[in-house]
C-alpha positions as CSV (number, residue, x, y, z in Angstrom):
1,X,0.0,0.0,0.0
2,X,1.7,3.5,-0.9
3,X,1.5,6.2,1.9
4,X,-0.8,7.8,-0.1
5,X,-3.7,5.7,0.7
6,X,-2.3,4.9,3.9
7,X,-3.2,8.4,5.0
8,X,-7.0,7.8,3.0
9,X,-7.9,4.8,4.8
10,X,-6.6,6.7,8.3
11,X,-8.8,9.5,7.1
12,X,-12.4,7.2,6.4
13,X,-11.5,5.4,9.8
14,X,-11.3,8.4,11.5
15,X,-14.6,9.7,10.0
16,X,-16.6,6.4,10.1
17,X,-15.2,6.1,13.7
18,X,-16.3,9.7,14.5
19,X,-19.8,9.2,12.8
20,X,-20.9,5.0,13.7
21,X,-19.1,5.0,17.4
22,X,-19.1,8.8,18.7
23,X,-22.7,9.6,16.5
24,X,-20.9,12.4,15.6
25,X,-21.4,14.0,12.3
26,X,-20.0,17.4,12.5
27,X,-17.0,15.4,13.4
28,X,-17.0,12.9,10.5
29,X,-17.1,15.4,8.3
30,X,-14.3,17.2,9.8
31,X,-11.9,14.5,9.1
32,X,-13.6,13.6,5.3
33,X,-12.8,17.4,4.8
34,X,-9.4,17.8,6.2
35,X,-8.6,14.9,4.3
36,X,-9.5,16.6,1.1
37,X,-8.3,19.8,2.0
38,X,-4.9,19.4,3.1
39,X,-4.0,15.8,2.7
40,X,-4.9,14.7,-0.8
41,X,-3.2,16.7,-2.8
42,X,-0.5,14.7,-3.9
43,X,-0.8,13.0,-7.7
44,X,-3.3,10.7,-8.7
45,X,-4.8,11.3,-5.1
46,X,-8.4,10.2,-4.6
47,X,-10.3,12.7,-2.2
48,X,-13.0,10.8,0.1
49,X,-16.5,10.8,-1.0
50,X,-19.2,11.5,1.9
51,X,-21.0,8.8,0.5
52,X,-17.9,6.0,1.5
53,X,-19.3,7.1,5.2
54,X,-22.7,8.1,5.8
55,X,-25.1,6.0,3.6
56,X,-27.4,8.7,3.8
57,X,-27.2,12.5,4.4
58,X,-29.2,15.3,3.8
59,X,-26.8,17.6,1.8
60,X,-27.6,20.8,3.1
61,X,-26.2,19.3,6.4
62,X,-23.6,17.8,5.1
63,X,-22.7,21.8,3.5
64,X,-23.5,23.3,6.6
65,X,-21.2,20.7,8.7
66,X,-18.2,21.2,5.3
67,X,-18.8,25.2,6.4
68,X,-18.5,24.5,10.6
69,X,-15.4,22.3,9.7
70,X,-13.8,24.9,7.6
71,X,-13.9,27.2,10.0
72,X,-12.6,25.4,12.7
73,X,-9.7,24.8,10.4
74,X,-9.1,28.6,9.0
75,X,-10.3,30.8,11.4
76,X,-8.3,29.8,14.7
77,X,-5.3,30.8,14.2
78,X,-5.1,32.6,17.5
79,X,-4.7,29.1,19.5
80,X,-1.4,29.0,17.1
81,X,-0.3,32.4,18.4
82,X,-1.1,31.4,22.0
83,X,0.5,28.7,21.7
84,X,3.5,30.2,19.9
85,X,2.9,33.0,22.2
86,X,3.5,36.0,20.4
87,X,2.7,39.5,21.2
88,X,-0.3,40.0,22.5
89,X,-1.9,36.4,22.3
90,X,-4.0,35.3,24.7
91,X,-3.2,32.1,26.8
92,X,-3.4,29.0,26.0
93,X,-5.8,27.6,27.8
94,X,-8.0,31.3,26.6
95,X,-7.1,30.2,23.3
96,X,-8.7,26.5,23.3
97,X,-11.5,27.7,25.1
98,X,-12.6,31.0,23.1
99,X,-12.2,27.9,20.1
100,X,-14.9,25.5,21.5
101,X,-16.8,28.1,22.6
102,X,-17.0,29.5,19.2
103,X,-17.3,26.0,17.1
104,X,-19.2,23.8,19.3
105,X,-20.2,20.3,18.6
106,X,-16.3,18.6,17.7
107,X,-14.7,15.8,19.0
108,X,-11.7,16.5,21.3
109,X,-9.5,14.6,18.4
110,X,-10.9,17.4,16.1
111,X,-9.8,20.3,18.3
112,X,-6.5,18.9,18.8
113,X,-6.3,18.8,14.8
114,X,-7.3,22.0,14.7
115,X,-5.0,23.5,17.3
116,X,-2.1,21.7,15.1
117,X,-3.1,23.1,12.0
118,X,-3.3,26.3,13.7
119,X,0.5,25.7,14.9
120,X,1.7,25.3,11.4
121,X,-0.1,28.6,10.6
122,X,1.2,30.3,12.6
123,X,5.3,29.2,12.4
């Protein structure tokens, strides 16, 4: 198996385990669009379908929950700076909770994804 699908097939378990154990869909899509985002992008990838993990969804909830996940992923980049702690950041521990505060509804393996990505944004 290349790495390539490697990383897929840690993506759908992640989002199936997310959405059939946790009954978390926010979640599963999360991880189906961080995949696709920021993973996939190497040649002759294959991006994950929704429909290889829910066999049914409205999709106006699924666009809703692609929009939720997004901007957990783009629009914390102050938990980066906290963490980083540059100038006039907030702590830490402000950071993560001013996050789930403002995008409820994740599982904690989604906010720790988040606050990574947020790292790298902010190097």
């Amino acid at each position: 198996m290349n790495p390539q699908d490697k990383n897929r097939n840690i993506y759908i378990e992640k989002a199936k385990f997310q959405f059939e154990q946790k009954n978390n869909f926010l979640s599963a899509v999360f991880f189906i669009d961080t995949y696709n985002q920021f993973i996939h992008f190497q040649p002759n990838a294959v991006p994950i379908s929704p429909n290889e993990i829910f066999l049914e969804f409205e999709e106006s909830e699924y666009i809703k929950a692609l929009e939720k996940s997004r901007d957990l992923l783009t629009k914390t980049a102050y938990v980066g700076a906290a963490i980083w702690n540059y100038n006039d950041s907030m702590t830490v521990e402000g950071a993560k909770e001013r996050m789930r505060t403002e995008y409820p509804g994740f599982s904690e393996e989604c906010y720790k994804a988040a606050e990574s990505h947020s790292m790298q944004q902010m190097r």
